[in-house]
VOGU-523490 format. One record per residue: x, y, z of N, C-alpha, C in turn. Coordinates in pm, whole numbers, plus 50000, padded with zeros to 5 digits. Layout:
BEGIN
XYZXYZXYZ ...
***
This chain:
BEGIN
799416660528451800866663528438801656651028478 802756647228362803306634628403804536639228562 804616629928642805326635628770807296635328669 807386645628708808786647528657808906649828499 807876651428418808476652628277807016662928222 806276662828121805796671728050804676665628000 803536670028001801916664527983802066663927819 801156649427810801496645927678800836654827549 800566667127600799996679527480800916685227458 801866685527568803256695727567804486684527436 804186676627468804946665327392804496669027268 803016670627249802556666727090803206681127044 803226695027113803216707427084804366706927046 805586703327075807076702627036807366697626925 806166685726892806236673826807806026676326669 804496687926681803796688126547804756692326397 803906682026321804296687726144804326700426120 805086702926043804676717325980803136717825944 802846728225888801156736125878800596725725746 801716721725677800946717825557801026702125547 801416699125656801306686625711799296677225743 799206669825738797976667425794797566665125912 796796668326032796936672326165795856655626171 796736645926216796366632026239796056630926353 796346638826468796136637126592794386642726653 793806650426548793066659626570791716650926570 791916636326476790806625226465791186619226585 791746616626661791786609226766790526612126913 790576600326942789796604827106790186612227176 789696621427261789736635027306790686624927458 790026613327500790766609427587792286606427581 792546602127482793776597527416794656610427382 794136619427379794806631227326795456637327488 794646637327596795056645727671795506637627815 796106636127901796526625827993795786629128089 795586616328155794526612728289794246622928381 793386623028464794196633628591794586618628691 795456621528765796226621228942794896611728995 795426599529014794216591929090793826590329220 795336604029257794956609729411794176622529398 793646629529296792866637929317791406632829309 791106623029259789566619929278789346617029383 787836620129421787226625129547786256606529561 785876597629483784776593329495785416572129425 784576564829445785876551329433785216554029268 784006559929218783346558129083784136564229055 784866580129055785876587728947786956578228947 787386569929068788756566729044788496552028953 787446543628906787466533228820787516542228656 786536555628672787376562028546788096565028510 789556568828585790446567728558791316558828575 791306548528591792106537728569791586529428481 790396533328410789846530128260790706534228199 791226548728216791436555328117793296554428126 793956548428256794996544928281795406528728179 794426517828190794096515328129794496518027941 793456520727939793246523027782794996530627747 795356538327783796666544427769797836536127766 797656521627821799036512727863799856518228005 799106528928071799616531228189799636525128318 799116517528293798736507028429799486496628410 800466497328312801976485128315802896492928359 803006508928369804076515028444804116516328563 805266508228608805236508328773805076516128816 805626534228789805406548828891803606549828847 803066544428768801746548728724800656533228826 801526529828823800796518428896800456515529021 801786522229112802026527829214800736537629260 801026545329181800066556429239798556549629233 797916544429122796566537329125796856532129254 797606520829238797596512129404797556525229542 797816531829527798076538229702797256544429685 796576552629543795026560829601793606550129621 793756542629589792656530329593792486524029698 794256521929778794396514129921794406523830019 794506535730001795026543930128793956557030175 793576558230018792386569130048791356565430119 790316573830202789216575030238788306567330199 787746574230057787066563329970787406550729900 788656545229948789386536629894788626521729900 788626513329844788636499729835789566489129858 789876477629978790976472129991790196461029851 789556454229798788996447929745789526448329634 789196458229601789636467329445791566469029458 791796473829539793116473829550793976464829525 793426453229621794086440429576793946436629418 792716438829382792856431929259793476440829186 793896453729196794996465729112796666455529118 796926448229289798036445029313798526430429262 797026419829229797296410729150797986413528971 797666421928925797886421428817799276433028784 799956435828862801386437128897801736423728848 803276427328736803986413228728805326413628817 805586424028853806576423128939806796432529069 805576432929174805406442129240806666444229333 807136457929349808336462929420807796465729577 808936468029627808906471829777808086484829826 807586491929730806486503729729805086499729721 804956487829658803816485929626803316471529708 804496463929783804436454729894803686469930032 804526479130076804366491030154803116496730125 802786499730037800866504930015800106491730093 800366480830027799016469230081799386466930200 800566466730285800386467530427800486474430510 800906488430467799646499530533798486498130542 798076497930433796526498530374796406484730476 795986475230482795586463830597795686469930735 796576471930764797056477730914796376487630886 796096499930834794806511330851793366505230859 793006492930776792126485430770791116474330873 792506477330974792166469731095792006455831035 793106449230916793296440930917795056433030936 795306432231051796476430931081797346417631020 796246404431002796556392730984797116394830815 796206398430775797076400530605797586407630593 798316417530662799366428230659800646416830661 800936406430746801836404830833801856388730712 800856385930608800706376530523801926381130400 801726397930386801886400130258803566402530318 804076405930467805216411430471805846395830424 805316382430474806076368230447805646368930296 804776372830226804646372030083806246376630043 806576388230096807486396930048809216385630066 809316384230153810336376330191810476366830112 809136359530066809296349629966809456354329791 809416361029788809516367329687811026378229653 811656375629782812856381629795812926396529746 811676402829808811546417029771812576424429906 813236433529890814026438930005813046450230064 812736445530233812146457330324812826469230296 812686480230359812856494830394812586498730454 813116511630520812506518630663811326519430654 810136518330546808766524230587808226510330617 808906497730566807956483930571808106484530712 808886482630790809326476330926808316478731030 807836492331017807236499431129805536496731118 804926498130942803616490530944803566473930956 804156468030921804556453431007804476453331105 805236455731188805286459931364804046464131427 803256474831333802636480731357801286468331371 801156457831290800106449731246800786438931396 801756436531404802206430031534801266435331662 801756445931668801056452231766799426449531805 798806453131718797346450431656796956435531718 797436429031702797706416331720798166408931846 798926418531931799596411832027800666400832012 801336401731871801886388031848803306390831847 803826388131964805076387132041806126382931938 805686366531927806706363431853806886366331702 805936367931644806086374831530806626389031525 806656398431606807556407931639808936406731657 809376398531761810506393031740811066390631596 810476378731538811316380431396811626386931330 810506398331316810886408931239811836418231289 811706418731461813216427031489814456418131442 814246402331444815736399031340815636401531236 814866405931172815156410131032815956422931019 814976434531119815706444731142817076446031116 817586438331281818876436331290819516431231153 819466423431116819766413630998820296423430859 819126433130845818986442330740819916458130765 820356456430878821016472630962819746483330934 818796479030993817796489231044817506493431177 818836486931251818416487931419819076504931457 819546514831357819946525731429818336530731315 817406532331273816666537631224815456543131345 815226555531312814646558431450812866553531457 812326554231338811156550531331810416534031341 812376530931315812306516531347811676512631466 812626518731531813016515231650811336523731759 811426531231679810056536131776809026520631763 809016517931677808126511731642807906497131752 809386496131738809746479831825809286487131950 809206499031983809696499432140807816498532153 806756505132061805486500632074804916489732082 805136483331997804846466631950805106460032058 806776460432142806846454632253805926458632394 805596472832375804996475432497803446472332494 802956471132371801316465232375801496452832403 802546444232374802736432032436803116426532534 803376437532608803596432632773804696433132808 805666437232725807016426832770808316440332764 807976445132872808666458432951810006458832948 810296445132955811816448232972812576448832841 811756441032669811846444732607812206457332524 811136461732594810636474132542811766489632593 812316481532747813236489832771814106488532716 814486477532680815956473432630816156482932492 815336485032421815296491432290815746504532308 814596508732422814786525832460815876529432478 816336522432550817986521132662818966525032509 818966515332461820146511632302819936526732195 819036534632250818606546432121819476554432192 820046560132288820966565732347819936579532280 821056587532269820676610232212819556604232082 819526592232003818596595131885816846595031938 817086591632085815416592632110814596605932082 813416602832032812846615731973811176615932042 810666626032043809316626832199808336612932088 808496611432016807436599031961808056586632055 809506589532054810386576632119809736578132288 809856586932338809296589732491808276589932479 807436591832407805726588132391805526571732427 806116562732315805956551532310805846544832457 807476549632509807806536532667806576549532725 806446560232773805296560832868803866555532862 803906550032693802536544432684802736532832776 803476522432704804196508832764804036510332880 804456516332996804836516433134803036517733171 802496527433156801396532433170800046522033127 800446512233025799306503132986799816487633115 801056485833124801366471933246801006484033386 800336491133386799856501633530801316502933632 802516502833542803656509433617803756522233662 802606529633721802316541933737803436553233768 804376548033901805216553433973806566557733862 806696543033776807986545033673807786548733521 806376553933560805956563833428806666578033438 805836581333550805936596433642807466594233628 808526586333691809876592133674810316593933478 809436585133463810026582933312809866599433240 808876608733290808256616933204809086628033272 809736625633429810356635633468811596637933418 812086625233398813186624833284813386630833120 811906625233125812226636832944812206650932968 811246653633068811246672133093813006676633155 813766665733228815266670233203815996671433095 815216663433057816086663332873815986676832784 815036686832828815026696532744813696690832613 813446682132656811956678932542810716684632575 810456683632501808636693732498807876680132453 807306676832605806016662632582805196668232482 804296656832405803396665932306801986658032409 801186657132324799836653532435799566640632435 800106628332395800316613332373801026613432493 802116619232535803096617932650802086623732768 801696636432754800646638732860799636628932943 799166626732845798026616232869798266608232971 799586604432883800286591632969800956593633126 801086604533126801166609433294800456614833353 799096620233271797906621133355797106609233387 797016599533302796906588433342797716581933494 799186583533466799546579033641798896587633751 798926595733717798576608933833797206601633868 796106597433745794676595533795795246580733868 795546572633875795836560733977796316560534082 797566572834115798406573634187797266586034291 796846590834259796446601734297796886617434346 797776618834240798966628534207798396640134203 797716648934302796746659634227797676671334143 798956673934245799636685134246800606682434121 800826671334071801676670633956800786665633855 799006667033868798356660933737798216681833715 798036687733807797506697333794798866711033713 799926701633748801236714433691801146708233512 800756694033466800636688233353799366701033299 798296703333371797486711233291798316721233238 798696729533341799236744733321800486740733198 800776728833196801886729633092801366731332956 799896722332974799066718532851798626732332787 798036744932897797266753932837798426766732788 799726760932853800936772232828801206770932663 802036755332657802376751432502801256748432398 800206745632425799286738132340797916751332300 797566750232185796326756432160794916744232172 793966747432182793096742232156793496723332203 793076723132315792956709432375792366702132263 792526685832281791766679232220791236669132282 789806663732244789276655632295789306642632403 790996638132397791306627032443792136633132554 792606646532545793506650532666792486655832763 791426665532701790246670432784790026658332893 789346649432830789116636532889790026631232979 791546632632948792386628033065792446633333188 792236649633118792286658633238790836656733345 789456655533323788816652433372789006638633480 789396625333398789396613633496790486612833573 791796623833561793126629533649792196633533798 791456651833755790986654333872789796650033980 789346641233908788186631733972788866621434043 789796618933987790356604034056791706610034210 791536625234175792626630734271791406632434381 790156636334323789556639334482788926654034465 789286659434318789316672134281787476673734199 786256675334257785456674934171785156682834126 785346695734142784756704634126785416711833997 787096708433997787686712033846787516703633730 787296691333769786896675833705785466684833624 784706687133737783236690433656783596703433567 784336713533586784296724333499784956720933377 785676714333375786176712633239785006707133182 784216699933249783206687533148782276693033106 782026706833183780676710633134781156725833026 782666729733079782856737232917783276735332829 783406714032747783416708532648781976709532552 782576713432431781666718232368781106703832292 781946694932293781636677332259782256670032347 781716659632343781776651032436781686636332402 782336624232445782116616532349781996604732446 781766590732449781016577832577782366581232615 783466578232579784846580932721784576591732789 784466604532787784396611232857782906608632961 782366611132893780936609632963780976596033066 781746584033048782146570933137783496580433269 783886588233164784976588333311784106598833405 783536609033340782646615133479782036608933553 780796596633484779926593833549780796580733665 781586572833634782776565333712783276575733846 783946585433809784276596333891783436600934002 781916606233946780836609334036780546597534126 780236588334066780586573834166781456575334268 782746575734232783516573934308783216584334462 782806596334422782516606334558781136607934578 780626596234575779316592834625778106601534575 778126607334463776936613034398776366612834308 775516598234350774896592434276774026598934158 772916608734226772146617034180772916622434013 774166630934060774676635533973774866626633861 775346615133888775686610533822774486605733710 773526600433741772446597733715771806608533582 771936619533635771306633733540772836634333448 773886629833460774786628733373774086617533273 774256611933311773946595433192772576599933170 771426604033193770346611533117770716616533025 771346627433058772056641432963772676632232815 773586625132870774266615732777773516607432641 772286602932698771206592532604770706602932514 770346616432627769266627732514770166627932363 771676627732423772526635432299772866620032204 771966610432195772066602632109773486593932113 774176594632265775156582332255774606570332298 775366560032277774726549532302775706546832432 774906536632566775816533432666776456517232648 777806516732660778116505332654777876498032799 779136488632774779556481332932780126485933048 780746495332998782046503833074780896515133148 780206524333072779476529833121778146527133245 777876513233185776696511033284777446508333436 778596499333397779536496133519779546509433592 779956520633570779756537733630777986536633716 777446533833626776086539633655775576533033790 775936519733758775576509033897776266510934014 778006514234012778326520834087778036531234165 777316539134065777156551534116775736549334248 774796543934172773316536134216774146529934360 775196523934381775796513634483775666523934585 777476533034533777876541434678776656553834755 775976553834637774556564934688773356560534769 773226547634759772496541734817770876541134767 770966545934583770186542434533769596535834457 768686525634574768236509634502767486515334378 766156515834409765116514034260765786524234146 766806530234173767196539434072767986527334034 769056518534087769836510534070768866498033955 767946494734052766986485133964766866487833878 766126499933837765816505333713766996504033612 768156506433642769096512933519770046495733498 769726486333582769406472433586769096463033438 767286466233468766766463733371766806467433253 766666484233220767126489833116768546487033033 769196484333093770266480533060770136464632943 769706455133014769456444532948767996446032870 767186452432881765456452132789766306462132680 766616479632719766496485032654768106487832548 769046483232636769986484632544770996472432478 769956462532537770136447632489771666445032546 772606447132657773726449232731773566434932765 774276424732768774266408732847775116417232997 774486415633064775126417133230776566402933273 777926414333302778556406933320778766404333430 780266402633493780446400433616780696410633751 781486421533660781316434833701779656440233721 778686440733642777576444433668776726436433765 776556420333785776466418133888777036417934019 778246423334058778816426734145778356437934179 777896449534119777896459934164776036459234207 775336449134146774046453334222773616440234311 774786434634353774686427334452775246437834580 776596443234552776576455534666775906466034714 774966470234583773746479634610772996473334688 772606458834639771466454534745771906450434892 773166447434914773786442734998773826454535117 774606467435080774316480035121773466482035184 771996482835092770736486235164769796478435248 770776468435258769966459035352769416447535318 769006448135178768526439235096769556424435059 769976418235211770606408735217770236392735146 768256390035139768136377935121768126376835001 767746387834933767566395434775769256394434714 769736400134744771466393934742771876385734700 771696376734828771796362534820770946352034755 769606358234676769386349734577769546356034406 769986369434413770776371334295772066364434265 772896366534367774306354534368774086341234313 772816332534355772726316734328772066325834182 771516329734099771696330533979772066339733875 773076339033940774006343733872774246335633682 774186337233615774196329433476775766324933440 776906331633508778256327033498778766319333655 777616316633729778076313033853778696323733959 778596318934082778316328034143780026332434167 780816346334176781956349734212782216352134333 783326351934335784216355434471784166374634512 783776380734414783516391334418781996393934502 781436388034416780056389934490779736381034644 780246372334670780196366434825780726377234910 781656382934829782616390034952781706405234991 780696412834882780206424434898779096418935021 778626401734938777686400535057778456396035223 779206394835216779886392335394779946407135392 780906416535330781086429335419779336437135445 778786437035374777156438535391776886430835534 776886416635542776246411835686777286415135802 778726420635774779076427735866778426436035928 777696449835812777626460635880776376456835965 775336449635871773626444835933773986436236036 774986429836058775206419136189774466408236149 774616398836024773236389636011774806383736011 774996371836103776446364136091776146349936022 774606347536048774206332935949774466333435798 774216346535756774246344835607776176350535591 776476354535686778136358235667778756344735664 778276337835735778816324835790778636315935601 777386318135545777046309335411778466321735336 778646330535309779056335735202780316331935228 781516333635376782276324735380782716316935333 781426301235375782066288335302782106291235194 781466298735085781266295734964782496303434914 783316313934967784996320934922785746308634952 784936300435073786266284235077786316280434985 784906277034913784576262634831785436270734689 786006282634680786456290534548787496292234573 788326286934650789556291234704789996299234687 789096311534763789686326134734790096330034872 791176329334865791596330935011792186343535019 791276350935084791716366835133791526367235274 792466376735326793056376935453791436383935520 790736396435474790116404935478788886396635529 788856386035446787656377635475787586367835610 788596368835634789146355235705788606364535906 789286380935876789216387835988787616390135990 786976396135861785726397335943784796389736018 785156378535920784086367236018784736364536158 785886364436153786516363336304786066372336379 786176382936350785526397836438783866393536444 783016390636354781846389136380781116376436483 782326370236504782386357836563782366363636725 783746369636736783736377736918782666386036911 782616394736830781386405836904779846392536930 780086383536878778546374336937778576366137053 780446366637094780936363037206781166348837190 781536341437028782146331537006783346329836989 783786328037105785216332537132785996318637051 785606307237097786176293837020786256295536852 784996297736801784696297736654785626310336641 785846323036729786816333236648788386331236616 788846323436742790236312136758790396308736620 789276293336584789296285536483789556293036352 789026306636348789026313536198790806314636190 791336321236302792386331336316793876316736308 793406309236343794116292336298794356293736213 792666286836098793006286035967793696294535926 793906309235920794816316735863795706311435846 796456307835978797946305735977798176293935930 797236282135917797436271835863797606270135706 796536279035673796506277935525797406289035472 798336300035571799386308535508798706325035484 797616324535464796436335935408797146345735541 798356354635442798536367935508797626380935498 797916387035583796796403435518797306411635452 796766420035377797956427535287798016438635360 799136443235341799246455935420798726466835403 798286473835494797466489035458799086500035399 798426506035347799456518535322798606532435328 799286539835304798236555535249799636563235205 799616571635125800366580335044799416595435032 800166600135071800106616935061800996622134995 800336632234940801286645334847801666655234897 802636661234919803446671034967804166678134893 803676687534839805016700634767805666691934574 804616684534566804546681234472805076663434457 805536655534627806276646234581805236635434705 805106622034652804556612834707805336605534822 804606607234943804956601335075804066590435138 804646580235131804046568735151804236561735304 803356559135363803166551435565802846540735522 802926530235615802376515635654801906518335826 801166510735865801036509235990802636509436112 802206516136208803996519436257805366524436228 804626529536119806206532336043806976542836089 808526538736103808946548936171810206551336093 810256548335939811166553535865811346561735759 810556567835807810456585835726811366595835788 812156603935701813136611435761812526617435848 811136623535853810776631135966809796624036052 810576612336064809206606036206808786609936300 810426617536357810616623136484809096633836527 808976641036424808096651636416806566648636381 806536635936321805176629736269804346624436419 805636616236462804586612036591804796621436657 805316634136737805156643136768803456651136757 803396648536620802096653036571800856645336595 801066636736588800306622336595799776626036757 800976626536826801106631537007799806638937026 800076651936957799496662837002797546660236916 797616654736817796246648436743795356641336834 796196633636921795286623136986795336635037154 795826643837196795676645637277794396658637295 794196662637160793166673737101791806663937108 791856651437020790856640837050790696641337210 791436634237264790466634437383789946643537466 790876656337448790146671137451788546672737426 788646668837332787226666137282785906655637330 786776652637424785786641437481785886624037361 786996623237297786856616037227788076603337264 787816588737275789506583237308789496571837201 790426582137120790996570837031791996560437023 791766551136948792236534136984793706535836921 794696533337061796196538537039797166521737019 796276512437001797136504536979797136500936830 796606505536756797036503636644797326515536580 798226518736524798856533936450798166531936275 797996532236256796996534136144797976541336024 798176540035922799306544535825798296560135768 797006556535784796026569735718796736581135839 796676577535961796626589236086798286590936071 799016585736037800806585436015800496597735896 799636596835803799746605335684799316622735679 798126615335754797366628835852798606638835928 799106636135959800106637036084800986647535999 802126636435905802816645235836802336656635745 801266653735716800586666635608800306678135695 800106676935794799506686635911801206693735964 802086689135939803416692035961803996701535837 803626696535752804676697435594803246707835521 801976711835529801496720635453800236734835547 800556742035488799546753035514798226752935536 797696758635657796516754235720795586754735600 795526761635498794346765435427794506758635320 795886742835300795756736435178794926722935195 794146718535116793426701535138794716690635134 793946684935263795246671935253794356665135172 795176654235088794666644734974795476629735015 794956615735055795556609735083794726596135023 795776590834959795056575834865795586564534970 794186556935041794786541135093794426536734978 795116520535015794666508434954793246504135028 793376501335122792196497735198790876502335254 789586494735276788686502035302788646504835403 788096520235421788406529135587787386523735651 788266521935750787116512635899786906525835955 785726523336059784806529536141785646536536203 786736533136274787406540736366788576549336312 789236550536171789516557036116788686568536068 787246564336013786476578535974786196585436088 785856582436206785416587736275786646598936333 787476592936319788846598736403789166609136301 789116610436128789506615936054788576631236012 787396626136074786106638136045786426647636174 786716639436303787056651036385788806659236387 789226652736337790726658736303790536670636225 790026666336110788886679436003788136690136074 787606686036183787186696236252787836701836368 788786699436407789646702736510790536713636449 791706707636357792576715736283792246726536149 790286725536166789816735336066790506729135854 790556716135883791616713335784790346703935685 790176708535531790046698935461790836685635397 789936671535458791296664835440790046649735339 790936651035251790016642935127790946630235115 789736618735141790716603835133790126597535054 790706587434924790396580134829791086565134951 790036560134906790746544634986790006537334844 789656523834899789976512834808788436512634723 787546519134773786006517034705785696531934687 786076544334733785116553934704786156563534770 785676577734749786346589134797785656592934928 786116601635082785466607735175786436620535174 785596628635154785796644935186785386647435302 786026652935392785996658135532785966668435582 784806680035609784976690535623784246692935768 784736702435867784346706536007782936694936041 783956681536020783626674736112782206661636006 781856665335939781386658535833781736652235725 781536640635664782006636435541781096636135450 781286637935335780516634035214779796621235180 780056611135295779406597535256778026594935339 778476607935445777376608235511777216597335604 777946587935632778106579735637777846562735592 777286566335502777266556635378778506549335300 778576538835341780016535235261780196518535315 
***
């Protein structure tokens, strides 16, 4: 059927001679007699060269609406051919702005961005005029690309052309800018859409915010659209379950579910998955695992964020019979995954399981070990004691040895007390000028406890000489749905008054206990402790994310607080999760 007019039988039927006429049409080819079919209904690239034989043979393949259509089922379909396409678009004598718009879609679907962004300067030279649909697959091939400044131009074109109130435009810029880094860009756009923003438009900046790890000004960003009267769709979700999993948001990753299972039917794969590496990364394993195990598919992201997750709360084992489970079902493990697995092998404290999944890694899944993977089984070995073993994986190292890996081996001869080989891993963070504060204290500390009081001086110098500040500890707790953040001493929280009050009565239960904890330093974790024990119900889990790794005299102080106030109190710090229950942790003390 011709689009808009009458199939050429209907033509002949109007047309024919009278009866005693001679029926001339009746010798003709049966092809010729009856018109093509739609070269968007063929299923296969062989039907569609028969009909553009037969487009072809007809003189239809000089009509631009007929030409059109060959070009976009050839470039855009499934079974399509960019190969073939192009050569449909060479033999155009005067290709229009529809048929510029097929070939750079078609590239940009193609995952070829560079000749998308060839054919939009083809176009310019050819003084073909853009349209709302060119702007956004352009942009779109920008994006792909990371290419800033080529984005730019085309937003002067935009501008140039009065496409800057177009909303798909403009979605588009506000993407392009945010895969490229450049936030303030990206706001500036959002900002200028005033009432025309539309949830693709609030999709976009929470991606943006959420990919530069602006976690905090995601979360307001998304609280803002839910004032707006918008309904996030699951692109926007993501994107704030994503902050929640960094931030460690349990209570606002967990109201995102209930929103998900209220409005939405049938989850999909990539939100499932968010929701999993949300409650794992809150501290939450046990909802983390139920979702994972009543996915009926599963795909290496998901299966990486569990087995990462199980890592993180020290169960190794589990994790282990996960990534089994995973191989039976015929996925393959990448980089990302093994990085999980070694981790997991690290915080569990299991070497030859670690070894093993080591080797396999490079024999059986032909994986080149990067820097991340030797880091992590330099801390396994480091961990277990396996200090000299360590330290001659480090010297061959095949990219040289990192600042990452010296440093697992010093906090390792911390815990073993070997200060000769702390003393080598040291110089060698000098000789890399990686100057961390962290490093600078332990060897100082390992220096007095051997009663080198001079050499501990000399460390605590260089600091100040060379500037090497410490970074500050923090910890953040959740309360009633909103994030409360301590530093060491802090006494500017509206309710301090009542925190150290609490703090008061904490340390005076400790020594009740026969226990005396170290009161000259206020600790921002025990500031957090404090207020949560103020602000929630005996029977809710406190959840509290440091930056830093929990020293000895924090866990110890935090397992009996857990057992004093009958209180589950679950801390993510800077390497791993500790769950605290009547008086025990989950690390066992491993960590």
């Amino acid at each position: 059927m011709m689009a808009g007019g009458l199939a050429l039988h209907q033509i002949q039927k109007f047309t024919a001679p009278p009866n005693n006429t001679p029926q001339v049409a009746e010798n003709r080819p049966r092809e010729q007699a009856s018109f093509p079919p739609s070269p968007h209904q063929v299923k296969t690239i062989e039907e569609f060269r028969k009909v553009h034989a037969q487009y072809i043979k007809l003189g239809l393949d000089r009509v631009p609406r007929h030409a059109g259509d060959l070009l976009s089922a050839c470039a855009l379909s499934d079974w399509g051919s960019m190969d073939y396409a192009h050569s449909i678009f060479l033999t155009l004598d005067d290709p229009g702005t529809f048929d510029f718009n097929t070939m750079i879609r078609a590239h940009v679907k193609d995952n070829d961005p560079e000749a998308a962004l060839l054919l939009f300067k083809e176009m310019q030279e050819r003084s073909v005029r853009p349209d709302s649909f060119t702007f956004p697959f352009a942009l779109k091939a920008c994006a792909q690309l990371s290419a800033i400044e080529e984005g730019m131009q085309i937003h002067g074109h935009v501008t140039k052309l009065g496409f800057e109130c177009d909303v798909f435009v403009q979605n588009s810029l506000i993407n392009v800018y945010g895969k490229c880094g450049e936030i303030k860009l990206c706001c500036r756009v959002f900002g200028q859409m005033g009432s025309d923003r539309t949830v693709a438009s609030w999709s976009a900046i929470l991606a943006a915010h959420t990919r530069m790890g602006l976690w905090n000004e995601c979360l307001k960003l998304f609280a803002m659209m839910m004032t707006e009267g918008l309904k996030a769709d699951e692109s926007s979700m993501v994107s704030a379950l994503s902050s929640c999993a960094h931030l460690g948001t349990y209570d606002l990753g967990r109201s995102i579910h209930c929103s998900l299972l209220r409005n939405i039917t049938g989850l999909n794969l990539i939100v499932q998955t968010s929701l999993i590496d949300t409650y794992l990364k809150c501290g939450s394993l046990e909802k983390g695992m139920a979702i994972f195990d009543r996915m009926p598919e599963k795909n290496k992201w998901t299966y990486s964020a569990v087995i990462s997750g199980l890592a993180m709360h020290g169960d190794g084992e589990k994790a282990l019979q996960v990534f089994s489970n995973m191989l039976k079902e015929g996925i393959e493990p990448d980089e990302v995954i093994y990085v999980g697995v070694l981790s997991a092998c690290s915080h569990a404290g299991l070497l030859e399981d670690g070894l093993q999944c080591f080797d396999r890694m490079k024999l059986e899944h032909r994986i080149v070990p990067n820097v991340q993977h030797y880091g992590c089984m330099v801390d396994l070995m480091s961990r277990a004691g396996e200090l000299n073993e360590a330290y001659e994986l480090i010297r061959s190292m095949p990219m040289g040895p990192t600042d990452v890996a010296w440093r697992c081996l010093l906090n390792a001869c911390k815990v073993h007390g070997n200060l000769e080989l702390a003393e080598c891993a040291s110089k060698n963070l000098m000789q890399l000028d990686a100057h961390n504060a962290g490093d600078h204290i332990i060897l100082s500390n390992m220096y007095a406890k051997a009663q080198r009081w001079d050499d501990a001086a000399r460390i605590r110098v260089e600091m100040v000489d060379r500037g090497v500040l410490q970074v500050p500890g923090y910890s953040r707790v959740e309360v009633k749905g909103r994030m409360h953040t301590f530093v060491s001493h802090d006494k500017s929280h509206p309710q301090s008054d009542e925190v150290y009050e609490m703090l008061y009565q904490m340390e005076w239960q400790l020594r009740f206990e026969g226990y005396t904890p170290d009161t000259s330093q206020v600790h921002s974790q025990k500031l957090a402790i404090a207020f949560a024990l103020v602000n929630t119900s005996y029977w809710t889990p406190i959840r509290i994310v440091t930056n830093l790794r929990m020293s000895k005299e924090c866990h110890t102080y935090t397992a009996l607080i857990a057992k004093i106030f009958e209180r589950e109190i679950i801390v993510r710090d800077h390497n791993r999760f500790h769950c605290f229950r009547q008086g025990a942790c989950s690390c066992g003390g491993y960590w």
